[in-house]
C-alpha positions in Angstrom: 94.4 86.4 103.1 93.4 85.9 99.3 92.1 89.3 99.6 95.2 90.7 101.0 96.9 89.5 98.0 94.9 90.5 95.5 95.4 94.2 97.5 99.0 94.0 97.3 98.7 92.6 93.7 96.9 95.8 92.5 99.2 98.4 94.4 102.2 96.7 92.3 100.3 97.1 89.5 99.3 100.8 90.1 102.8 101.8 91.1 104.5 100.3 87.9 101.9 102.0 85.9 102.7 105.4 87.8 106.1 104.9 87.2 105.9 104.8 83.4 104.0 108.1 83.4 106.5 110.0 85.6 109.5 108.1 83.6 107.7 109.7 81.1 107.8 112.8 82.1 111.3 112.8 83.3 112.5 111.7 79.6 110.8 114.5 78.3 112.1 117.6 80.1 114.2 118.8 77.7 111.6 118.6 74.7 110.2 121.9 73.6 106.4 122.3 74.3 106.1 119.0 76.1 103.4 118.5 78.6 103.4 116.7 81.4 101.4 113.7 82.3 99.6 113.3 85.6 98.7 109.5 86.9 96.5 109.8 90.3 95.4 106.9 92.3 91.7 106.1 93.6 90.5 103.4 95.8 88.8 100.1 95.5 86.4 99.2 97.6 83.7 96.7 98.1 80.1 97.0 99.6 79.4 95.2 102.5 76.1 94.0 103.8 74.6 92.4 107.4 73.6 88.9 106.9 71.1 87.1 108.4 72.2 83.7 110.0 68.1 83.1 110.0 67.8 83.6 106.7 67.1 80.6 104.8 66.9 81.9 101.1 70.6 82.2 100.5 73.0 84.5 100.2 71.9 86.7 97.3 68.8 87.6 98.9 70.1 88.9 102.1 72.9 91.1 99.9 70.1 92.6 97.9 67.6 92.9 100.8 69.6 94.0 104.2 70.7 97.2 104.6 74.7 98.3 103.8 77.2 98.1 106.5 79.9 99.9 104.7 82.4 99.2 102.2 85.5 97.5 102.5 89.2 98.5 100.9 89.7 96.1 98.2 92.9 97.3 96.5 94.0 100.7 94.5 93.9 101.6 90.5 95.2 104.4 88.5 92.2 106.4 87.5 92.2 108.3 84.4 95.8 109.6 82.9 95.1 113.5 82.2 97.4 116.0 80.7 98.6 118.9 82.2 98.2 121.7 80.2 99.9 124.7 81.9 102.3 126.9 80.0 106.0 126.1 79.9 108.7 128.7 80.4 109.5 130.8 77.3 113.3 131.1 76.8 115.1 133.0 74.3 116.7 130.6 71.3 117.3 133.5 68.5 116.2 130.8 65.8 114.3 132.1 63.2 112.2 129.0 62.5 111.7 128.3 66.6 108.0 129.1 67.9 106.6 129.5 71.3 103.2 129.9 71.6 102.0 131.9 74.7 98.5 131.0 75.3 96.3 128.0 75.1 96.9 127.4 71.0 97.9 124.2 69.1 99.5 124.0 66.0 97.7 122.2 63.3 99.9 119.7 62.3 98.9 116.7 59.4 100.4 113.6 60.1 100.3 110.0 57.7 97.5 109.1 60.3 95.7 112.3 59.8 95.6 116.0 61.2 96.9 116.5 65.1 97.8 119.3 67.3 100.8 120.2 68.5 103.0 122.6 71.1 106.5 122.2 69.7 107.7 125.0 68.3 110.8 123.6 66.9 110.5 123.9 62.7 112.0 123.1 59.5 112.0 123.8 55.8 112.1 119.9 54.0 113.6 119.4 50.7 110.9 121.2 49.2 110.4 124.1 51.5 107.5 122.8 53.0 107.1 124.0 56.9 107.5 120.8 58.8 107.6 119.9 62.5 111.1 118.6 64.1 109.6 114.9 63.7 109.0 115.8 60.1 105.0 116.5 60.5 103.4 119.0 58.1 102.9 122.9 59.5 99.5 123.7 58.2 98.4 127.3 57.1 94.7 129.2 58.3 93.1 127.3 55.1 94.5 123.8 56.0 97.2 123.3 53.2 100.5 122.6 53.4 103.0 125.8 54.0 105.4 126.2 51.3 108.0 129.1 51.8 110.4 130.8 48.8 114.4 132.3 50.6 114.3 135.1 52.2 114.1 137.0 55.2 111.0 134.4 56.9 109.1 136.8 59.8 106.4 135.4 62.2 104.1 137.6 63.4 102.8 137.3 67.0 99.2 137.0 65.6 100.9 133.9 63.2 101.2 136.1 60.0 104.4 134.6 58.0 106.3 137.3 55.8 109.0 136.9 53.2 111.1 140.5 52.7 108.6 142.3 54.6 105.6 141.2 52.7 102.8 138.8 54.2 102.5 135.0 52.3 100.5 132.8 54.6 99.6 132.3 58.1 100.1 129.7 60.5 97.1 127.8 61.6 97.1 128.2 65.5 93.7 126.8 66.7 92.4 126.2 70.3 89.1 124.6 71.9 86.3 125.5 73.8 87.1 125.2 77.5 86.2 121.5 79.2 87.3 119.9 75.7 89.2 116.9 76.6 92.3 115.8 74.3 94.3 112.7 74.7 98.3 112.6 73.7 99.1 110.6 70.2 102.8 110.5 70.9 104.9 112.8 71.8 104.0 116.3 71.3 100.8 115.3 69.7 97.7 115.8 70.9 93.7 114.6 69.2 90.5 115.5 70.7 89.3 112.6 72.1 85.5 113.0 70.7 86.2 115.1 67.3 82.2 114.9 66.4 81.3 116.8 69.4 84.3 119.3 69.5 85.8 121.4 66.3 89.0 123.7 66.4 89.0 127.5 66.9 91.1 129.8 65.8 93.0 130.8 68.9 93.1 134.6 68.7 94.2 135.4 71.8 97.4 133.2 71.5 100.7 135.2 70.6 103.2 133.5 68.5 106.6 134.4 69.3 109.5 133.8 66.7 113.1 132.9 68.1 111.3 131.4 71.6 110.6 127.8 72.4 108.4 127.0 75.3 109.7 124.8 77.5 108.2 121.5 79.0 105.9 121.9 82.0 107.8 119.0 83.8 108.9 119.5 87.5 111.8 117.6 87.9 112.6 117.6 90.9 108.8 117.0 91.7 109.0 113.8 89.3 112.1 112.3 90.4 110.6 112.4 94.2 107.6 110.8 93.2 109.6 108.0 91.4 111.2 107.0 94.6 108.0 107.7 96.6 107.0 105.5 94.1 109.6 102.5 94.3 109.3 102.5 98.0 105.6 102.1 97.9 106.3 99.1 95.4 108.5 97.4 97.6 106.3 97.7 100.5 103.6 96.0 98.9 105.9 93.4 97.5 106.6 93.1 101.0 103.3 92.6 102.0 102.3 89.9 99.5 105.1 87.7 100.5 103.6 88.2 104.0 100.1 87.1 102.6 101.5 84.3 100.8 103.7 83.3 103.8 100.2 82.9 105.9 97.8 81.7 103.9 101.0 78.5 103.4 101.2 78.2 106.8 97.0 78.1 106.9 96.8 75.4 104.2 100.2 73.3 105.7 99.4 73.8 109.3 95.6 74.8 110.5 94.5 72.2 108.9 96.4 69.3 110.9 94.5 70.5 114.3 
């Protein structure tokens, strides 16, 4: 009963958890370059072993000596959170400082906590025409400095090339990363490679930049808003079932032992 429980216990826990990723991803349809977030769920289990009523040496010699019946459910967990990469729909905004980038590219973005990468393509000119991000994150050029445009007529070219009056002044630093690289969100629209001494930025050459575009988020909506009630209703069950547990193991304690 105890280990029915502590069963239910950690499919609450895994279903609440699951539920903040897809709220996650529902929140963020509507943000420009946003990719989803996948949560999926392994099993627990438990190794089970004969024992020898003859035995006389105690239980941690037969575990380690008999051979393995099987293994026994124990509960459920969220495994590792991973990122779904997959492009977004590219629609049409006719902004000239909105960039979708078609391909596996990042933008290199620096941040006060330090340089990240980034799909949003929605941009800015600050006070000081510097080329910032629509959280206010600096746009860095192909030599890592900070992108400061003059007025005029601003071009992107789909290799990132940025023009003023039809002559060339910078270009935007669109990197990517050699396939099996794992990065890990750092907020919204930000993404870090999660071990940077093992894995360096590329530039991404065969990404096209496409001015007065915005990729859109990745999420499936009606895919995430079925799996939040999926979800719920898997919650509820095991709530369900833990009241159950507790029900019996009281009438066990209260009742059994008066025979």
């Amino acid at each position: 009963m105890i280990r029915g429980i502590r069963a239910a216990a950690s499919a609450m826990s895994t279903q609440l958890a699951r539920q903040e990723v897809l709220a996650q991803n529902v929140a963020n349809f509507s943000t420009a370059g946003y990719k989803q977030e996948f949560a999926p769920v392994e099993g627990l289990a438990a190794n089970v072993n004969r024992v020898d009523r003859g035995s006389k040496s105690g239980f941690s010699y037969v575990a380690q000596q008999l051979p393995q019946v099987g293994s026994m459910g124990t509960g459920i967990a969220v495994s590792e959170v991973s990122v779904d990469f997959r492009q977004g729909i590219v629609s049409e905004t006719h902004r000239p400082l909105d960039v979708a980038l078609e391909g596996d590219g990042f933008l290199e973005t620096l941040t006060p906590e330090g340089y990240f990468y980034s799909r949003g393509g929605v941009l800015h000119l600050d006070a000081e025409s510097r080329l910032v991000t629509d959280e206010g994150y600096f746009v860095l050029d192909s030599n890592g400095e900070l992108l400061t445009l003059g007025e005029g007529d601003l071009r992107f070219g789909r290799d990132g090339t940025i023009s003023l009056d039809g002559e060339a002044v910078a270009q935007l630093s669109v990197v990517e990363f050699e396939p099996g690289t794992m990065l890990v969100k750092a907020g919204v629209g930000l993404y870090t490679v999660q071990n940077p001494e093992t894995a360096q930025p590329m530039v991404a050459a065969e990404t096209v930049v496409r001015q007065g575009f915005l990729e859109e988020s990745n999420v499936d909506q009606a895919s995430a808003m079925t799996e939040l009630m999926t979800g719920l209703r898997a919650y509820q069950a095991s709530q369900r079932m833990m009241l159950a547990q507790d029900e019996l193991l009281g009438r066990a304690v209260n009742e059994v032992g008066r025979l």
